[in-house]
C-alpha positions as CSV (number, residue, x, y, z in Angstrom):
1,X,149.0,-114.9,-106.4
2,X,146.1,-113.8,-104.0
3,X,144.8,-116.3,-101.4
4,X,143.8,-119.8,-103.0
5,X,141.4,-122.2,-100.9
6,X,140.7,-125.0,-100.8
7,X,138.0,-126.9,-98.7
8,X,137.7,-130.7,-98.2
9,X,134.4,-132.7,-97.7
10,X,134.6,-135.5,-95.8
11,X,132.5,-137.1,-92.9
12,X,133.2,-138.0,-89.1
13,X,135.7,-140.6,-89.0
14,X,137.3,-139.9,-92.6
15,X,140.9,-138.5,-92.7
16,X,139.5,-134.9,-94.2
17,X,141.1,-133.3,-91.7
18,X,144.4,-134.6,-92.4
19,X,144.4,-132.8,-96.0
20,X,144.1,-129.4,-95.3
21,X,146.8,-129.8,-92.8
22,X,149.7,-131.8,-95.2
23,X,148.5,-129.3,-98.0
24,X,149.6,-126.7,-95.4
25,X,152.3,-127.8,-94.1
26,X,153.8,-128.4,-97.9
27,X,152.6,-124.7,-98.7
28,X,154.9,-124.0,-95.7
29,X,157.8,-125.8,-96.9
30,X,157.7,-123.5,-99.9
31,X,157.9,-120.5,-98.4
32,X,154.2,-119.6,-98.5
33,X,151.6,-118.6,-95.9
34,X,149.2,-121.3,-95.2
35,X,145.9,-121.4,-92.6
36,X,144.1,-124.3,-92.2
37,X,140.7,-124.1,-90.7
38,X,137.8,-126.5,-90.0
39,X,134.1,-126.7,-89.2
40,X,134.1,-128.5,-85.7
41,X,130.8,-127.4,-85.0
42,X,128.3,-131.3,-85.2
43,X,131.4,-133.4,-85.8
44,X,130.0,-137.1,-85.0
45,X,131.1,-140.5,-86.7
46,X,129.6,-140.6,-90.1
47,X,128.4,-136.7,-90.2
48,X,128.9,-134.5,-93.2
49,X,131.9,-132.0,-92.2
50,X,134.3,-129.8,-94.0
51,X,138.2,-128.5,-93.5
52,X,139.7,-126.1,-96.1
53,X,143.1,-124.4,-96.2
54,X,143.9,-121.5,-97.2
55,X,147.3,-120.7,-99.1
56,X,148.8,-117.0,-100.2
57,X,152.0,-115.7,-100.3
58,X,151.5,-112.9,-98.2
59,X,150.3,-113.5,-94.8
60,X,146.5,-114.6,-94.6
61,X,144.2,-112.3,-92.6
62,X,141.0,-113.9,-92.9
63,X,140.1,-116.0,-89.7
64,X,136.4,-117.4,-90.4
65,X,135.3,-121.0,-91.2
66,X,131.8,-118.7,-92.1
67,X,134.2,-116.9,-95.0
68,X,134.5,-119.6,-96.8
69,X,135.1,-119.1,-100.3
70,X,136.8,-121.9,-101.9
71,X,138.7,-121.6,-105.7
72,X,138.5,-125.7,-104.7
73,X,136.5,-128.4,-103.4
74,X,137.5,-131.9,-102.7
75,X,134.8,-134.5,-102.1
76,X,136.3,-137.2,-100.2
77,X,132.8,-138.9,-100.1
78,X,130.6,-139.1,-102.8
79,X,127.6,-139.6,-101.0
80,X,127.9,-136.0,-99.7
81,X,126.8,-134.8,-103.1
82,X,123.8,-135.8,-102.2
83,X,122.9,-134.6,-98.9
84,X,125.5,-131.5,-98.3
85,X,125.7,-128.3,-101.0
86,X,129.2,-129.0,-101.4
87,X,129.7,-126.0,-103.9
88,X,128.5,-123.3,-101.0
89,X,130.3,-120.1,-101.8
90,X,132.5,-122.0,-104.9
91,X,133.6,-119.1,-106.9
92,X,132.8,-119.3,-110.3
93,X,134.8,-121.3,-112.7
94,X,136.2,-123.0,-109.8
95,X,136.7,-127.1,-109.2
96,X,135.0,-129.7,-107.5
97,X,137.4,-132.8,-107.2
98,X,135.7,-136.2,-106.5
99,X,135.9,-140.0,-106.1
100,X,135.5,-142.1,-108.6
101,X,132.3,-144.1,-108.8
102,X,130.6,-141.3,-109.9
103,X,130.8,-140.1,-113.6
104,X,131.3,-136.6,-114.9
105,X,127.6,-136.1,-116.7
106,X,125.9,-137.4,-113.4
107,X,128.3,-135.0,-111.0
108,X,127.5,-132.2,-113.4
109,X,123.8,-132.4,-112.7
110,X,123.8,-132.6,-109.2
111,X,126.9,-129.7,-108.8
112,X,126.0,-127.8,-112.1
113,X,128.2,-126.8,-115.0
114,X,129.2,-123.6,-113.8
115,X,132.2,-125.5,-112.1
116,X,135.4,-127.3,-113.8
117,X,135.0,-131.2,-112.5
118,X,138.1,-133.2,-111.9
119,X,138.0,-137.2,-111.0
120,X,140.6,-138.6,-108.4
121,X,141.3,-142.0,-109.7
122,X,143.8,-143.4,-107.3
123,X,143.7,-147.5,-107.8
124,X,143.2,-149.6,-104.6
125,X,146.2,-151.9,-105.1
126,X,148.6,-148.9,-103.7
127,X,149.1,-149.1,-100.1
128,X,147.1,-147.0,-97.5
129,X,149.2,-144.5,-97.2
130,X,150.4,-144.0,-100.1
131,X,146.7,-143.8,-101.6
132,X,146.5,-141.1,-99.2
133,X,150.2,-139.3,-100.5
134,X,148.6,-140.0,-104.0
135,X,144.9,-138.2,-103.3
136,X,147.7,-135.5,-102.2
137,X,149.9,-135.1,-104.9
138,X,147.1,-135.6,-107.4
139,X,145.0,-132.8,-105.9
140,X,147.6,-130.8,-106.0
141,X,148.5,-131.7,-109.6
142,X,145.1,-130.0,-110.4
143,X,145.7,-127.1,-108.3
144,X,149.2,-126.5,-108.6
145,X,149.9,-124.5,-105.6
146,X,152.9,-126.8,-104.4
147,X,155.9,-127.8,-105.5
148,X,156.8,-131.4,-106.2
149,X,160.1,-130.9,-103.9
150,X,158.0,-130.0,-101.2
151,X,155.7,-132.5,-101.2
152,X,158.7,-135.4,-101.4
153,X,160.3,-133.0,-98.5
154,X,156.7,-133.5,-96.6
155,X,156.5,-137.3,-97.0
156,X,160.3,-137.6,-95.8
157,X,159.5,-135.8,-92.7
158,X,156.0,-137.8,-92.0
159,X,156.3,-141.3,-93.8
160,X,157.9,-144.2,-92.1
161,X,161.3,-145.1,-93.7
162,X,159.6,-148.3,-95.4
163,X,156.8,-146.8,-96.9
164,X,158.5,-143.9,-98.6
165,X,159.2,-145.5,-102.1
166,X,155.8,-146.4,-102.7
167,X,154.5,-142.6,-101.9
168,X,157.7,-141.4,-104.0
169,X,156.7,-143.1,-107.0
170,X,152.7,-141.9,-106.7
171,X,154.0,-138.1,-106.2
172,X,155.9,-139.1,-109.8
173,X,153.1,-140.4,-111.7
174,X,151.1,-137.3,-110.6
175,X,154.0,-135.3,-111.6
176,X,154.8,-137.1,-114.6
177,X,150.8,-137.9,-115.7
């Protein structure tokens, strides 16, 4: 395995940071190197911004937000398709995983078709935060960098005591589905 990244879209005010960082710390709780970096340079409320982590099993020495060359790219707001080039420095053959409300022959056009697309379809009856445990474990279900252990080891460490079966059972339909 050489060094997979991944880099997160999201805007001011969205949690974008916060998946890079539990991607990492799961990456760690499986024995890997993980770095996770972000773009802190015009961060507002409501500006386009970006966060990526990088993941290898050998320690990571690239330090640069500016090296940023992504095998993955989450959208975590659609609208960003339309004003930010999401798919700066996406290697080739790599994946763009987005929202829903957008469809696949749409997304294609505006990111191209050099890129595999992937739709994160988590429903809006599950709880807050296990939507956000969900978006997780289904991102990584497309990326497969971590195991399901460590991901059920990261919500035990993070998740309040009450909330935990409800972000159990969405790390087991991604596992499962």
């Amino acid at each position: 395995m050489s060094v997979v990244e991944v880099r997160f879209h999201g805007r001011g005010g969205q949690s974008y940071l916060a998946f890079p960082r539990l991607l990492g710390e799961a990456a760690l709780l499986d024995g890997l190197y993980a770095q996770v970096y972000a773009s802190f340079g015009t961060i507002r409320p409501g500006m386009p911004s970006y966060a990526g982590v990088r993941i290898d099993r050998a320690f990571i020495r690239t330090r640069s937000t500016n090296a940023s060359l992504p095998d993955h790219v989450v959208v975590l707001d659609n609208s960003l398709l339309l004003v930010d080039d999401v798919t700066s420095g996406l290697r080739p053959g790599g994946t763009v995983l987005v929202g829903k409300g957008i469809g696949v022959a749409e997304l294609k056009e505006k990111v191209g078709s050099d890129f595999k697309i992937h739709l994160l379809e988590v429903g809006e009856e599950v709880p807050a935060l296990a939507r956000q445990v969900a978006v997780l474990a289904e991102i990584n279900r497309v990326i497969g960098l971590i195991s399901p252990q460590a991901l059920f080891q990261l919500v035990d460490s993070r998740v309040p005591a009450e909330e935990r079966p409800a972000c159990h059972a969405e790390i087991e339909k991604r596992i499962s589905g």
